[in-house]
Legacy VTK file of the C-alpha trace (Angstrom):
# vtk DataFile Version 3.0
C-alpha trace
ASCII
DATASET POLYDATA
POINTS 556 float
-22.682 25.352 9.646
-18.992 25.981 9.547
-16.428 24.140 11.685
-14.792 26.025 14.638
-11.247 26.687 13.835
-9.111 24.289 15.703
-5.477 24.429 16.483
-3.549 21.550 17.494
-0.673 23.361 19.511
-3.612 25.362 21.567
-3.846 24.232 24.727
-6.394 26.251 26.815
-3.845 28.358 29.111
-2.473 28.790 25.338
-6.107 30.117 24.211
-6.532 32.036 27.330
-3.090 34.123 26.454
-4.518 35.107 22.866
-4.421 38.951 22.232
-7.015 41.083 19.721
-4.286 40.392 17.057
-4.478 36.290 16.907
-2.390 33.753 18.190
0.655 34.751 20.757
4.404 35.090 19.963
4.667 32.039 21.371
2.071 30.094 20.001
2.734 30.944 16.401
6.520 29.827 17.260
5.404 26.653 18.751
2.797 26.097 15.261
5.953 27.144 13.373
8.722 24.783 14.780
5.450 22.044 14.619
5.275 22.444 10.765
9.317 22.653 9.968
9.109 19.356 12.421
6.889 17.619 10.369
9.031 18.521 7.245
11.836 17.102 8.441
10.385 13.926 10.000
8.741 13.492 6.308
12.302 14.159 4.913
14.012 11.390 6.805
10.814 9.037 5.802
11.376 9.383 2.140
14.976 8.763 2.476
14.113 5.225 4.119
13.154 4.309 0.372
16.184 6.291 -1.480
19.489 5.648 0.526
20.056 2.085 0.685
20.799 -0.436 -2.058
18.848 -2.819 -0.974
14.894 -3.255 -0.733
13.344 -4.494 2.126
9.893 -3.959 0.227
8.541 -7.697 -0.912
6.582 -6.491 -3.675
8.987 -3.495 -4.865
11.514 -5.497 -6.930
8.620 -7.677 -8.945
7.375 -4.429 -9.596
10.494 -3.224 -10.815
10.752 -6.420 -13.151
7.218 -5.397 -14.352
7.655 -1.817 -15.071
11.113 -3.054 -17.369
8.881 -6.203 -18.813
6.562 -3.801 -19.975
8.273 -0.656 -21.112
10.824 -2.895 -23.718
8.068 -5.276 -24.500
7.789 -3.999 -28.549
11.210 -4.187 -28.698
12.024 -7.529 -26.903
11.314 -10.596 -28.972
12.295 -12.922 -26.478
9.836 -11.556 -23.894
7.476 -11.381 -27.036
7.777 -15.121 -27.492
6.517 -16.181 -23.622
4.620 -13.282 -22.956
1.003 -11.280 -24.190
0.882 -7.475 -23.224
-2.799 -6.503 -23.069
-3.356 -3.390 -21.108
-6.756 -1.694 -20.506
-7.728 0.811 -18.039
-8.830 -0.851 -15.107
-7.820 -0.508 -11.030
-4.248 -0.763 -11.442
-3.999 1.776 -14.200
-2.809 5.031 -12.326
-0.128 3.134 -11.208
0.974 1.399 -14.392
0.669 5.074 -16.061
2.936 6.506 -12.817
5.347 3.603 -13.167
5.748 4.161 -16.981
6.574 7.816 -16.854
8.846 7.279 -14.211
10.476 4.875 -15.647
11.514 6.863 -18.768
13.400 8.990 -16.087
15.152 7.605 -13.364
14.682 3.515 -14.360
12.947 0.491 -13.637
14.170 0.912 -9.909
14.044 4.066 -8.766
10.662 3.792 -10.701
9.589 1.545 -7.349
11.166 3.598 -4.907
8.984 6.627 -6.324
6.097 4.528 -6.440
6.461 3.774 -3.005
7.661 7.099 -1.887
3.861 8.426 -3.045
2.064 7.052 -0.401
4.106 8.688 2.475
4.101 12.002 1.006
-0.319 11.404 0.030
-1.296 9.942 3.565
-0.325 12.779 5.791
-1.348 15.245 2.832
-4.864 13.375 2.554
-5.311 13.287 6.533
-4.495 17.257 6.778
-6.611 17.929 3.824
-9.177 15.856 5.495
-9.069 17.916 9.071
-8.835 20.787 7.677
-11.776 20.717 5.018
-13.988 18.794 7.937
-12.878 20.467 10.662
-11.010 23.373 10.344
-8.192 21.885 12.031
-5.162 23.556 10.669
-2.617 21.910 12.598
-0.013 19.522 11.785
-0.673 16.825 13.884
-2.582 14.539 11.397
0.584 15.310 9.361
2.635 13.324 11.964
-0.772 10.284 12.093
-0.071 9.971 8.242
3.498 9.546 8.469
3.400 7.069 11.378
0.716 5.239 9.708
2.484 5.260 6.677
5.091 2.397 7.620
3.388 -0.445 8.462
3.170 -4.429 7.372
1.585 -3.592 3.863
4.752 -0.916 3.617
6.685 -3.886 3.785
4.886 -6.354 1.719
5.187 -3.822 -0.582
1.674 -2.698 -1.215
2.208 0.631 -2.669
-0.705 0.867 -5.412
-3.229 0.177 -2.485
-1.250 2.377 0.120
-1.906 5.454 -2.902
-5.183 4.059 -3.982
-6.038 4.513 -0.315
-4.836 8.242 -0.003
-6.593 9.045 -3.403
-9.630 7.545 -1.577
-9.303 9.659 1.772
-9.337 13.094 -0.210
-12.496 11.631 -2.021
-14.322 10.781 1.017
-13.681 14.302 2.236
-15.181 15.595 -0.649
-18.559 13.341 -0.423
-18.838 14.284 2.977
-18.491 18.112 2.569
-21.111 17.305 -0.356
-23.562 15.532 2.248
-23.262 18.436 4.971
-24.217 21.020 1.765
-26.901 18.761 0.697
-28.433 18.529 4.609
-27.913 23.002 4.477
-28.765 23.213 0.735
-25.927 25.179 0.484
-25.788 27.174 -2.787
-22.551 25.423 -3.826
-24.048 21.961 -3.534
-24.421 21.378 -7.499
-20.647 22.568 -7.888
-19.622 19.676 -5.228
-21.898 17.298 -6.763
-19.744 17.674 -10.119
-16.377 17.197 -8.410
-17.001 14.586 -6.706
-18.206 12.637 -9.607
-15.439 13.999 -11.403
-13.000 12.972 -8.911
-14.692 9.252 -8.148
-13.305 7.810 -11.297
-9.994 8.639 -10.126
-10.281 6.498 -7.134
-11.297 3.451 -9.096
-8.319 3.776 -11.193
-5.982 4.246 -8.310
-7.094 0.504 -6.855
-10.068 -1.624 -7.002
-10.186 -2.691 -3.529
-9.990 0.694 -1.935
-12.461 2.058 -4.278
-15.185 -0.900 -2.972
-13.881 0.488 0.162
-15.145 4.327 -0.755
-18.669 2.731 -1.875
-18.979 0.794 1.662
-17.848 4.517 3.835
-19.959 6.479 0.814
-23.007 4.412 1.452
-22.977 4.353 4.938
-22.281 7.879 5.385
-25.481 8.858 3.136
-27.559 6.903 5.410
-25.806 7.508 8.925
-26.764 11.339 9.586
-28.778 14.547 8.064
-31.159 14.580 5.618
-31.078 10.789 4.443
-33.497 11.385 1.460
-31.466 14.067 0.102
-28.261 12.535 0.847
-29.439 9.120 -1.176
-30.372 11.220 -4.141
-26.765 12.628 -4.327
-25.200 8.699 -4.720
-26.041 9.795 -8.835
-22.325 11.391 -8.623
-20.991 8.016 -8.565
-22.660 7.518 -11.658
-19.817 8.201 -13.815
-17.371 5.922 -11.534
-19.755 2.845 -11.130
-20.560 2.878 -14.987
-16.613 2.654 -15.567
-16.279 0.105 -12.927
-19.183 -1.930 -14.546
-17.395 -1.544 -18.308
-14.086 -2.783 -17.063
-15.969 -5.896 -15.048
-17.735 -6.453 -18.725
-14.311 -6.419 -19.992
-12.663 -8.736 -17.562
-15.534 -11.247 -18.350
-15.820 -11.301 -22.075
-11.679 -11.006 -22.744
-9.987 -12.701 -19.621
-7.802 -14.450 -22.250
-6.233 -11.751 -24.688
-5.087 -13.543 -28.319
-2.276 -15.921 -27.691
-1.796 -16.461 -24.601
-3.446 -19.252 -22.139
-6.256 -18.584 -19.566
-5.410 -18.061 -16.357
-8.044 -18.649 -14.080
-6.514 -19.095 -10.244
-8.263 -20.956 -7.789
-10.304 -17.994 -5.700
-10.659 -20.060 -2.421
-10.956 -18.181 0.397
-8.327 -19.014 3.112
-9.792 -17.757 6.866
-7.631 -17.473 10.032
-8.304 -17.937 13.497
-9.690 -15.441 15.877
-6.204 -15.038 17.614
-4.520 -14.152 14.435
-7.543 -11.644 13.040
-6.513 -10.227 16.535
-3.024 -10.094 15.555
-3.219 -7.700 12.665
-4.746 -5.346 14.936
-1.071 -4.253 15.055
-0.366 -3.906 11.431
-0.416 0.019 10.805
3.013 0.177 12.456
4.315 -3.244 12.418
7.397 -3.782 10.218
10.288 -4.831 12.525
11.099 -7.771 14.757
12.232 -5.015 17.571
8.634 -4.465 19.219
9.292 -1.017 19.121
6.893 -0.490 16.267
4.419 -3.237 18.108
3.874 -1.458 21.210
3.104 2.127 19.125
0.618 0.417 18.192
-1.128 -0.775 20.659
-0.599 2.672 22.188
-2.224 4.018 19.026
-5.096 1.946 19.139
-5.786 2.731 22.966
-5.340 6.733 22.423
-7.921 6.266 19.150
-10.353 4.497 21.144
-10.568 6.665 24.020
-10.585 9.325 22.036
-13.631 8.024 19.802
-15.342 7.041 22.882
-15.578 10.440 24.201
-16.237 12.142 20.604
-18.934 9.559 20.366
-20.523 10.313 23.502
-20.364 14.215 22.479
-22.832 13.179 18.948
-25.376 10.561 20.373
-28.219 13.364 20.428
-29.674 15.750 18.401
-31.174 16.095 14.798
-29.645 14.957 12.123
-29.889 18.689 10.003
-29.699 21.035 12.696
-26.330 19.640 14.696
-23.189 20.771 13.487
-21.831 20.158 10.557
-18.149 18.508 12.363
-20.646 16.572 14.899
-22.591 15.278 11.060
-18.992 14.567 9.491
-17.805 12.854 12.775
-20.853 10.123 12.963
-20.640 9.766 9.291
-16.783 8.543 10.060
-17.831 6.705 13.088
-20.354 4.963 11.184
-18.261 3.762 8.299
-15.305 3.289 10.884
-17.879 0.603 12.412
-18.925 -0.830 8.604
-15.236 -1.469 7.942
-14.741 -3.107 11.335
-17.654 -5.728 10.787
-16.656 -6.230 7.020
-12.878 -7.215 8.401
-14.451 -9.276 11.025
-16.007 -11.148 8.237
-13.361 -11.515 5.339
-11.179 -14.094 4.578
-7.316 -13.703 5.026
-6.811 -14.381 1.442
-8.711 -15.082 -2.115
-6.823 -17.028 -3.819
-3.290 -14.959 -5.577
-5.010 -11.838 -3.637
-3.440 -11.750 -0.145
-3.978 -9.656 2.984
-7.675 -9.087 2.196
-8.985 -8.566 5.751
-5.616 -6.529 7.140
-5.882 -4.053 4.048
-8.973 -2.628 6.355
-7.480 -2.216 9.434
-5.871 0.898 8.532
-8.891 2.248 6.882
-10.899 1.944 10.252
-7.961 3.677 12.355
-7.863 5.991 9.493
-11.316 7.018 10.065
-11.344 6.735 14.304
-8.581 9.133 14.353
-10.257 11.434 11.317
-13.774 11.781 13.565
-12.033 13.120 16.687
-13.415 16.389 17.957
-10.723 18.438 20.054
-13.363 20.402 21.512
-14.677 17.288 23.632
-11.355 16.080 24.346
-9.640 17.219 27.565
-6.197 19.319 27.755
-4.421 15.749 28.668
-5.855 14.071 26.095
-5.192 16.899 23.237
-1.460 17.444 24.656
-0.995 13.368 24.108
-2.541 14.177 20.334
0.054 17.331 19.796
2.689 16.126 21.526
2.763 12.084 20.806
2.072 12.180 17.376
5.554 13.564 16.680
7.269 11.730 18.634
5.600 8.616 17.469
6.598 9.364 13.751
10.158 10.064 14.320
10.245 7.014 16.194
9.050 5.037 13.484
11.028 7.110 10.432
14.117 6.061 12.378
13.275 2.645 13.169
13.032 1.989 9.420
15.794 4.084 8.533
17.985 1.737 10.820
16.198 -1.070 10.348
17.213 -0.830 6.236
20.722 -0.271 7.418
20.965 -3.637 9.267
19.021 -5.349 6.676
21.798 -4.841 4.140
24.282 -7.188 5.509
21.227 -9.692 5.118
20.432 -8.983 1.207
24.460 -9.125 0.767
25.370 -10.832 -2.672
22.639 -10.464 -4.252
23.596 -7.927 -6.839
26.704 -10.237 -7.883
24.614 -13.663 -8.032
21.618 -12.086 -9.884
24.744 -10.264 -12.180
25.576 -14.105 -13.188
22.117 -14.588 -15.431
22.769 -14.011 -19.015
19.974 -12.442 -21.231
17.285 -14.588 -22.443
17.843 -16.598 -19.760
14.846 -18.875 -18.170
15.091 -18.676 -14.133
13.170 -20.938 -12.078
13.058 -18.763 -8.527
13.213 -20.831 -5.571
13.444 -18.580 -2.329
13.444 -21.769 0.761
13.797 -18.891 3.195
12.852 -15.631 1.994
12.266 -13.903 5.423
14.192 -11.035 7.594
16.002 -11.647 10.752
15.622 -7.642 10.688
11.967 -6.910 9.004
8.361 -8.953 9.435
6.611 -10.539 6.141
8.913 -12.094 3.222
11.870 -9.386 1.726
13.461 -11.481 -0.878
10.735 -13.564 -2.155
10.898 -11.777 -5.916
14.442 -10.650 -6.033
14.307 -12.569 -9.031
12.682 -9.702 -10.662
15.183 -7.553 -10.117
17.710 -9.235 -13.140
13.997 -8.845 -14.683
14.272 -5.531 -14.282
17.549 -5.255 -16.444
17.549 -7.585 -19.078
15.023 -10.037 -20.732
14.548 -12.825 -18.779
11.671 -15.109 -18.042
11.236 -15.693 -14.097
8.860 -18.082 -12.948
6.367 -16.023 -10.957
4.700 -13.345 -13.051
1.396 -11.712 -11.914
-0.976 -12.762 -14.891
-3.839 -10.414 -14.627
-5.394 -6.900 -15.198
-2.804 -5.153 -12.899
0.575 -6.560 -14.227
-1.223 -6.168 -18.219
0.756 -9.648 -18.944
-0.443 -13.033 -19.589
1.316 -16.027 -20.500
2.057 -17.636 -23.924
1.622 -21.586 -24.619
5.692 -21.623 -24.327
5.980 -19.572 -21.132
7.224 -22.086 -18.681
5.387 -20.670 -15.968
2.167 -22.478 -16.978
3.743 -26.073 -16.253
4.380 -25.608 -12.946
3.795 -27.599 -10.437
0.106 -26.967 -8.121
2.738 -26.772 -4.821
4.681 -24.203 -6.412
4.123 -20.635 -4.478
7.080 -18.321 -4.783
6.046 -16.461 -1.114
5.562 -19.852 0.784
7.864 -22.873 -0.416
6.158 -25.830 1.980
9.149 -28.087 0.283
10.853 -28.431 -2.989
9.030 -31.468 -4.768
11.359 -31.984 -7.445
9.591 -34.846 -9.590
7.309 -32.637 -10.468
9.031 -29.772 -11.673
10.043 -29.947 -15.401
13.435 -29.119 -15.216
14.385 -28.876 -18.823
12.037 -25.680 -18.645
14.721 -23.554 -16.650
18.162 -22.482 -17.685
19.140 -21.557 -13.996
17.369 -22.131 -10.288
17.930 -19.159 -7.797
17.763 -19.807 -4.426
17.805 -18.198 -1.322
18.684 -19.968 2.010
20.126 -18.112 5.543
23.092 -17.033 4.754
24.866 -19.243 7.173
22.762 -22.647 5.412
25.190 -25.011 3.867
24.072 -25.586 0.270
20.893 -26.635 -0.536
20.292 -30.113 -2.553
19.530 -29.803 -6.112
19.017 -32.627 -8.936
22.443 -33.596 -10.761
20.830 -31.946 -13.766
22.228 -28.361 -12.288
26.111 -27.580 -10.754
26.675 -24.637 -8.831
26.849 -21.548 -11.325
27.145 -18.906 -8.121
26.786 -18.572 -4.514
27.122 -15.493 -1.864
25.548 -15.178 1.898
22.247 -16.489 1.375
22.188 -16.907 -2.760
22.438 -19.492 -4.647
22.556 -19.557 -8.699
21.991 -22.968 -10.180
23.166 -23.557 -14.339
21.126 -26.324 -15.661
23.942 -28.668 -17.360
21.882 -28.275 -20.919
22.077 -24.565 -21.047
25.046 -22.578 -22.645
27.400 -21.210 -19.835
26.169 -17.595 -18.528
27.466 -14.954 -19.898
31.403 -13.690 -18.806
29.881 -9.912 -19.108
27.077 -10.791 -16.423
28.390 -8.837 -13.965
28.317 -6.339 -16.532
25.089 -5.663 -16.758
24.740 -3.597 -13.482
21.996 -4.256 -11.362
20.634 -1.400 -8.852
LINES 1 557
556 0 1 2 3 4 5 6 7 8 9 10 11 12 13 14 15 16 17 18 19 20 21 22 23 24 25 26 27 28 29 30 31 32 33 34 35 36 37 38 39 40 41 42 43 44 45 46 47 48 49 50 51 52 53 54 55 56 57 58 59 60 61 62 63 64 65 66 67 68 69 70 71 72 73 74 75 76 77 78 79 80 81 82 83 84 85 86 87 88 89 90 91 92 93 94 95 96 97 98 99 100 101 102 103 104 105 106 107 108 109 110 111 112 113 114 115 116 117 118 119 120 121 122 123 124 125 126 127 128 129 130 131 132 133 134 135 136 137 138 139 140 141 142 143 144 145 146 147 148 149 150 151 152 153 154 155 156 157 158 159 160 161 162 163 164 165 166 167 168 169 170 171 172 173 174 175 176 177 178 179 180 181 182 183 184 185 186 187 188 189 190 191 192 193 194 195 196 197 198 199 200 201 202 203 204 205 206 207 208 209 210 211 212 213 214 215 216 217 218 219 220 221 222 223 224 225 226 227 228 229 230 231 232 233 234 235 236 237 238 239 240 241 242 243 244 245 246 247 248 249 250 251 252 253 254 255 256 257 258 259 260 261 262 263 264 265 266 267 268 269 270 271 272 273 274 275 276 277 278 279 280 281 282 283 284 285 286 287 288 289 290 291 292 293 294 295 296 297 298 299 300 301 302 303 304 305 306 307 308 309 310 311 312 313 314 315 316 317 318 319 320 321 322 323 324 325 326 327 328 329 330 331 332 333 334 335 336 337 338 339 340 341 342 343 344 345 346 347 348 349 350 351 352 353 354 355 356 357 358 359 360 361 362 363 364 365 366 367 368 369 370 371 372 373 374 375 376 377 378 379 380 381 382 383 384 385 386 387 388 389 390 391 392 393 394 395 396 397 398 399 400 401 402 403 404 405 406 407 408 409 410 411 412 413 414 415 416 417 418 419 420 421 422 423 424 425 426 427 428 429 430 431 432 433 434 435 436 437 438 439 440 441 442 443 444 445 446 447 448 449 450 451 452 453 454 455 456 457 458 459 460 461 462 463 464 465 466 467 468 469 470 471 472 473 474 475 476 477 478 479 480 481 482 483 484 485 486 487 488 489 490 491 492 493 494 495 496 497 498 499 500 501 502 503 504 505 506 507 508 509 510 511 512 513 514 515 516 517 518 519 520 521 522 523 524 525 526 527 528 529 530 531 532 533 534 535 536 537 538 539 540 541 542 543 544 545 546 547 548 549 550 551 552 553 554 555
């Protein structure tokens, strides 16, 4: 059955004032300025990652160092001597591929401010491709949702290959549900959705590991949750193609974990759980990036308009057969059933697995993602769809110019760093110590691999490299990186235990303190090389003096 058209500035004295020819003067002017609105809120979103010098993004300037690390590698026999390139397609590899051709263009940097750019022009793309393709909903609104929802505390950590793995993975949901409501009908075009979406499935796994598991779980539950279940199971063989990749790249991760000449790597995969109270806490994580509570109490405001909202929708699709409802009332307790999957799997999942962080909070957007996707507007009353219209615009211009001042403010905090990091001479070992690597401005940890930004422009080797399938690098016997000491952890420096730090192993320490700390104690093996605000550049008293040109080498 197809979806009744839905219109998100159509209120009903709106529908009531309709003519024979469509929509009224008014109402089309209304849709209009909606859609130039979203445009421009968009606009001043993308900005937040192109205008300032400074990152706030933890994650943005390793990646940075990365994309450089990688693209010079055949050329760079320095970085040849500590380090093993071994790429293979696996979840990280639409992003390595998007990283190197940007890179080619616009550098190592702006490389990471495209990369993160992607996800806040994908979410509100995949979320109106989503209501539209479900539900006939050909409104903006879920434009504004994707925008708002697009700055939140893995924005800031810097999560952008999950943020796009998790758009790519909203588009192919859509398409697996439009394939399970033409299975229930047996539509005619059912074979030709069958084939794109196991076309299409592959995709996701390449975009990110973790969201793809995260398709499987929704995919699964979907099959099983409404309509013809014995139909729907038969059509899991599109994911055929994708779970036969997935199992070839596990295979390969198993039998060649160590590529030739380089050391194993095998991190500790303990699980670290936290307590009820903070599980609670990330609750607020779609929107959180600030230490204002501006973005805070959106939301909790979001959360309390999704769940009244689902618990109306909800009540709308308890009854009735599975085949002969609707096909929006189908799609909406498909989402409500994987929105309820995700909820129990992030009630269950540790905080962290070892080097991969921010396990359980990765789902909480998925499962306000997929509230806010099952909605019907024709169960909600006009209060309750004006709120939807109205709010969602002025929530996501509220939270495009929170970050936009919010990266204004933080550059006084990041000050110095392009002059200190300007100090390291190529070839240069750097042994990155950030004591205080948080924001006075932004939540999570800004300036924990700033290191990676002198990465990012010359050779170097920096002391916290991601050694795995995603990065493509692993460490050589000489890399210095492999001695260090079991405390050491770049994003959470308990204490500094020197003793057990070979120190002969590092050219330079960086450091990062307040910028108002007096200087931090260091062994007599190093004198001050450097220091502005908060930065600190060590020279060990073995190495050759840096290089005069340093500040030469102009860092972003």
């Amino acid at each position: 059955m197809t979806p009744q058209p839905s219109d998100s500035l159509e209120a009903p004295a709106a529908a009531q004032a309709t003519v024979a020819g469509g929509a009224t003067p008014a109402l089309r002017s209304r849709t209009r300025a909606a859609w130039i609105g979203l445009v421009g809120v968009g606009l001043v979103a993308v900005l937040v990652f192109w205008v300032f010098e400074a990152l706030p993004f933890q994650d943005l300037p390793a990646h940075a160092g990365l994309i450089a690390l990688r693209h010079r590698f055949s050329q760079s026999a320095f970085e040849q001597h500590f380090f093993v390139l071994a790429p293979h397609i696996g979840p990280y590899s639409l992003f390595r591929f998007l990283g190197e051709g940007f890179v080619r263009v616009i550098g190592p940097v702006g490389a990471v401010r495209a990369l993160a750019t992607l996800p806040v022009i994908a979410t509100p793309l995949a979320l109106l491709f989503a209501r539209r393709r479900l539900y006939d909903d050909r409104s903006p609104s879920y434009g504004f949702i994707g925008l708002a929802l697009s700055f939140g505390l893995m924005t800031l950590l810097g999560f952008a290959s999950y943020l796009l793995g998790v758009s790519v993975m909203l588009v192919g949901l859509t398409l697996w549900l439009e394939l399970m409501v033409a299975t229930d009908d047996e539509a005619p075009d059912r074979t030709r959705r069958e084939l794109i979406v196991a076309a299409f499935a592959p995709l996701m796994f390449v975009a990110h590991g973790h969201a793809f598991v995260l398709f499987l779980l929704c995919a699964g539950v979907s099959t099983i949750a409404t309509g013809n279940r014995f139909a729907r199971i038969l059509r899991i063989r599109a994911l055929v193609p994708a779970l036969a990749l997935a199992g070839w790249v596990a295979w390969l991760e198993r039998g060649a974990t160590t590529p030739p000449g380089s050391l194993p790597v095998v991190p500790p995969l303990v699980p670290l759980f936290q307590t009820p109270a903070e599980k609670l806490g990330l609750l607020v994580t779609p929107t959180l990036m600030t230490r204002t509570g501006i973005d805070f109490i959106i939301a909790v405001v979001v959360w309390f308009f999704a769940v009244a909202c689902t618990v109306l929708t909800v009540r709308s699709i308890r009854s009735g057969d599975g085949v002969k409802v609707a096909a929006e009332v189908r799609h909406s307790r498909a989402l409500y059933a994987s929105a309820l999957a995700l909820g129990l799997v992030f009630l269950a999942l540790p905080h962290a697995i070892g080097w991969f962080g921010f396990v359980d909070g990765r789902l909480v957007p998925m499962v306000l993602y997929l509230a806010l996707l099952g909605i019907r507007r024709s169960v909600l009353p006009p209060s309750f769809l004006r709120a939807l219209d109205t709010g969602a615009p002025v929530v996501a211009a509220t939270i495009a110019v929170l970050a936009m001042v919010a990266s204004y403010r933080f550059q006084a905090e990041a000050a110095g760093y392009q002059q200190v990091l300007g100090r390291l001479p190529v070839n240069a070992r750097v042994l990155n110590l950030p004591v205080d690597p948080n924001s006075d401005v932004f939540t999570a940890h800004p300036f924990v691999h700033y290191d990676k930004l002198a990465l990012a422009d010359r050779p170097l080797v920096v002391s916290d490299i991601w050694f795995h399938q995603g990065s493509a690098l692993y460490p050589t016997p000489d890399n210095p990186a492999v001695r260090l000491p079991a405390s050491y952890s770049e994003s959470d420096l308990k204490g500094i235990d020197w003793p057990a730090y070979q120190l002969s192993d590092w050219d330079f320490v960086l450091m990062r303190t307040k910028p108002s700390a007096p200087q931090p104690t260091i062994p007599s093996a190093f004198v001050l090389e450097e220091h502005r605000g908060g930065w600190w550049l060590f020279r060990h008293t073995a190495a050759a003096h840096s290089n005069p040109a340093g500040d030469a080498h102009g860092l972003p």
